[in-house]
C-alpha positions as CSV (number, residue, x, y, z in Angstrom):
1,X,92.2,83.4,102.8
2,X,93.4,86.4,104.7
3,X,91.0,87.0,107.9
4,X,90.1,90.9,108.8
5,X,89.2,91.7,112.2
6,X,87.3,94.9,113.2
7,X,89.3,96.1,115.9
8,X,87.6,98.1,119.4
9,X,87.4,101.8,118.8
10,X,91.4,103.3,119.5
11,X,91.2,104.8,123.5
12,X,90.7,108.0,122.0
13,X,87.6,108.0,120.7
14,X,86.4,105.7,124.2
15,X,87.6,108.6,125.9
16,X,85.6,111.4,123.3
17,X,82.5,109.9,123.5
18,X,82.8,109.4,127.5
19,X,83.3,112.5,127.9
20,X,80.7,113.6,125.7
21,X,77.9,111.6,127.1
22,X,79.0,112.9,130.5
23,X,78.2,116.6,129.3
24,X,75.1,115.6,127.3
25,X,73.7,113.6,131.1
26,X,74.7,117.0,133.5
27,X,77.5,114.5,135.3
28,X,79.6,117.4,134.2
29,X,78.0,120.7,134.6
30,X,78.2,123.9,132.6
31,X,81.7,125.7,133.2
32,X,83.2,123.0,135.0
33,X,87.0,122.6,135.3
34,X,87.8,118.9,133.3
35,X,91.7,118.1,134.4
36,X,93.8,115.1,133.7
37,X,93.1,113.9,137.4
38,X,88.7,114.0,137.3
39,X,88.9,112.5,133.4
40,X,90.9,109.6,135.7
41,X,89.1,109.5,138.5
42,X,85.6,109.5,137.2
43,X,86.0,107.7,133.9
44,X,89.4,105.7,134.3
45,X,90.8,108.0,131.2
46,X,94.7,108.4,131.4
47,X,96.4,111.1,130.6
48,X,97.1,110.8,126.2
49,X,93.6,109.6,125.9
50,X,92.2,112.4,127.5
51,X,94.2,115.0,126.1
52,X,93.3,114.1,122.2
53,X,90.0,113.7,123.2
54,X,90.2,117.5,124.6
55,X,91.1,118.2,121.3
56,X,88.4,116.9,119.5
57,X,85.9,118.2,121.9
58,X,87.3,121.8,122.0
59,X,86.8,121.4,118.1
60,X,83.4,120.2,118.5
61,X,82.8,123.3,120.9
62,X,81.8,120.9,124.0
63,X,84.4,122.2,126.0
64,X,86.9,125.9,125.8
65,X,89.8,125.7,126.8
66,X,91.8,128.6,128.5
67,X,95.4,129.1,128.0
68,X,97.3,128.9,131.7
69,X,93.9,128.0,133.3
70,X,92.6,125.0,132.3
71,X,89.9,123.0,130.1
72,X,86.3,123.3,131.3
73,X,82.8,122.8,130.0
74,X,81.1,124.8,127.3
75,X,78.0,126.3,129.0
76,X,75.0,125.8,127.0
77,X,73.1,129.1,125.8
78,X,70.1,129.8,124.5
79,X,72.1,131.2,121.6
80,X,73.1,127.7,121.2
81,X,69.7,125.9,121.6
82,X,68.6,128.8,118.1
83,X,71.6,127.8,116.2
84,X,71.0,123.9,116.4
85,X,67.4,124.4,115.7
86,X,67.9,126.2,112.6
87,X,71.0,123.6,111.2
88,X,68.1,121.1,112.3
89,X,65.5,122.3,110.3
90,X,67.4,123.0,107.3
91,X,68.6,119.5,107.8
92,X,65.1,117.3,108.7
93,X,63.1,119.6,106.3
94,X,65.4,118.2,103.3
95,X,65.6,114.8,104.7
96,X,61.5,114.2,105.8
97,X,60.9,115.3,102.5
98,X,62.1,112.8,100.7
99,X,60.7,110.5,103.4
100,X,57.7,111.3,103.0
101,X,57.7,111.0,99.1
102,X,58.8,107.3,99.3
103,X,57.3,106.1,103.0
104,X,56.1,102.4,102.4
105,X,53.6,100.3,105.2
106,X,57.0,99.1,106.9
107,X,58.4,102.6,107.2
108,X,55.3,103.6,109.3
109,X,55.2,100.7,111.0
110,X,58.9,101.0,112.4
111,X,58.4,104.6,113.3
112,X,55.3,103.7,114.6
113,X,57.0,101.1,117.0
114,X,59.4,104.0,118.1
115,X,57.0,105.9,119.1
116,X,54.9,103.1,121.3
117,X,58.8,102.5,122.6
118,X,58.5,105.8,124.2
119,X,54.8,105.7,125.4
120,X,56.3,102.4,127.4
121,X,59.6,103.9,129.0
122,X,57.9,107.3,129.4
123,X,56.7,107.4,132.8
124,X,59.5,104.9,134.2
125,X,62.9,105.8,132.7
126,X,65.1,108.4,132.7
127,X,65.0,111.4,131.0
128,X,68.3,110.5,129.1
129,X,66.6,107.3,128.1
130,X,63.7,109.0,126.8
131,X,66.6,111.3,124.7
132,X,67.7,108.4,123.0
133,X,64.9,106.8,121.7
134,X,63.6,110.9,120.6
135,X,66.7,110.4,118.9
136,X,66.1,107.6,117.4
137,X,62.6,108.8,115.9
138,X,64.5,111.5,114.0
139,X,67.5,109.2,113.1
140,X,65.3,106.6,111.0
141,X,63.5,109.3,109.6
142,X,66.8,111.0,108.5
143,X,67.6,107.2,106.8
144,X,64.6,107.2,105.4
145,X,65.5,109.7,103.6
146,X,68.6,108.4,102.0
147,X,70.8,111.5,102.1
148,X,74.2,109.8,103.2
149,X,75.7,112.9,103.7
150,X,73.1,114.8,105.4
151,X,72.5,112.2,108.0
152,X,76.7,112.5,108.9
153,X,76.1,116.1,109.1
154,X,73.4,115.3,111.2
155,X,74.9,113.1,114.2
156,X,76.7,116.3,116.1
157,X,74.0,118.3,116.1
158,X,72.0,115.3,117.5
159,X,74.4,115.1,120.2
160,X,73.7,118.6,121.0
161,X,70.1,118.4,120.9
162,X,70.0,115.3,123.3
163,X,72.4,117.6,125.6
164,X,69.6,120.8,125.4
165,X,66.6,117.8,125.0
166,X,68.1,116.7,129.1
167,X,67.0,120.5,130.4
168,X,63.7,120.4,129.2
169,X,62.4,117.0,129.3
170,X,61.9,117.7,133.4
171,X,58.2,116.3,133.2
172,X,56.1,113.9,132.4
173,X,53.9,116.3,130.6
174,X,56.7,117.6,128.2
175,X,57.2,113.8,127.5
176,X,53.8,113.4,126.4
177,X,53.4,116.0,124.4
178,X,57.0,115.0,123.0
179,X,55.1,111.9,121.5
180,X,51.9,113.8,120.9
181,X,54.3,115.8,118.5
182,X,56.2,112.8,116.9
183,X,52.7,111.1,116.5
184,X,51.9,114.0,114.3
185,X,54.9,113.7,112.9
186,X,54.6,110.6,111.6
187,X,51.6,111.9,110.2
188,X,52.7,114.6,108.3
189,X,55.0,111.5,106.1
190,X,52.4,109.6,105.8
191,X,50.4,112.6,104.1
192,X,53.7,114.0,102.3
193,X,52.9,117.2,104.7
194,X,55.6,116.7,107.3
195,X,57.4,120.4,107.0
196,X,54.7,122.3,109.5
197,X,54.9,119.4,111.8
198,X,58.4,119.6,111.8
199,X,58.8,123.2,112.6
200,X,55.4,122.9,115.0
201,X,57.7,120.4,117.0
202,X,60.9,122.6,117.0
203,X,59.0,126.0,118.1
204,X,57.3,123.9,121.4
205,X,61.1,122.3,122.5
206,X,62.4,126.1,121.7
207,X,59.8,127.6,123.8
208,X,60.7,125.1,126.6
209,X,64.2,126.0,126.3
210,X,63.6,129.8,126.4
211,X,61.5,129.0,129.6
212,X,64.6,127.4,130.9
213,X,67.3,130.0,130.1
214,X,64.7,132.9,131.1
215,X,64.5,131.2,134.8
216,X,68.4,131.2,135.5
């Protein structure tokens, strides 16, 4: 019998989602030059890797690049944070939904665990620690929902959430009230009422984000 191997992701895509997570921590800052010589001196990328990676992140609007100056870092704007909101809403608003109609003792319970996850890490790990399990909430929820195509649509704007979720996750108290927020969350699902929670939750990280930009 033949044998099929799945091989390690091509250096490419190590190289995209390096760089990515580098944007989405603040190791690289808003309108910062990205050449050839930092993607190998910070991350070890050479220099084909880390020019189809470029490519792939200039599509994906993470980075602009400037013909005869160089390839730096998209700055985030609150123009941004509005537009991913909106694509989020549209999207979780579908995908809760349907959650919600067919949310079982076990669905609860593993959202439930999520959110006593975050109540545990809150107050000792790091902000982009914190991101990923806030991701992870709105990821099983999305599943839940069993929209294949909506959750793909879904991961980018994730990504950029998690990047805009780093400059206003600063406290302790915006992390609790994070979790106060996915508690009533959760809620709403259980209920079959989760569209006012949903937006509820958006409005408070907007309003944190407009705070933010306003103080620049």
């Amino acid at each position: 019998m033949k044998k099929y191997f799945v091989s390690p992701k091509s250096l490419k895509v190590q190289s995209y989602e390096v760089i990515k997570e580098a944007i989405i921590k603040g190791v690289l800052s808003d309108n910062e030059a990205l050449t050839e010589v930092k993607a190998m001196e910070l991350f070890g990328i050479s220099r084909t890797p880390f020019r189809e990676a470029i490519q792939r992140l200039e599509a994906e609007e993470w980075v602009i690049a400037i013909p005869y100056k160089g390839t730096y870092v998209s700055p985030l704007t609150m123009k941004d944070v509005e537009e991913i909101f909106q694509i989020r809403l549209i999207i979780e608003t579908a995908t809760a939904k349907s959650a919600a109609e067919n949310m079982t003792s076990d669905k609860v319970e593993k959202l439930e665990n999520i959110i006593d996850k975050m109540k545990t890490i809150s107050s000792i790990q790091s902000d982009y620690e914190f991101t990923l399990i806030d991701q992870e909430f709105h990821k099983t929820i999305n599943q839940f929902g069993g929209n294949r195509r909506l959750i793909t649509m879904s991961d980018q704007v994730y990504d950029m959430m998690r990047r805009i979720a780093m400059t206003v996750l600063k406290s302790p108290i915006r992390r609790k009230e994070v979790i106060d927020e996915h508690l009533k969350v959760l809620e709403g699902l259980k209920t079959n009422n989760v569209e006012k929670t949903l937006v509820h939750h958006y409005d408070r990280v907007k309003f944190e984000a407009q705070k933010y930009f306003s103080a620049l």
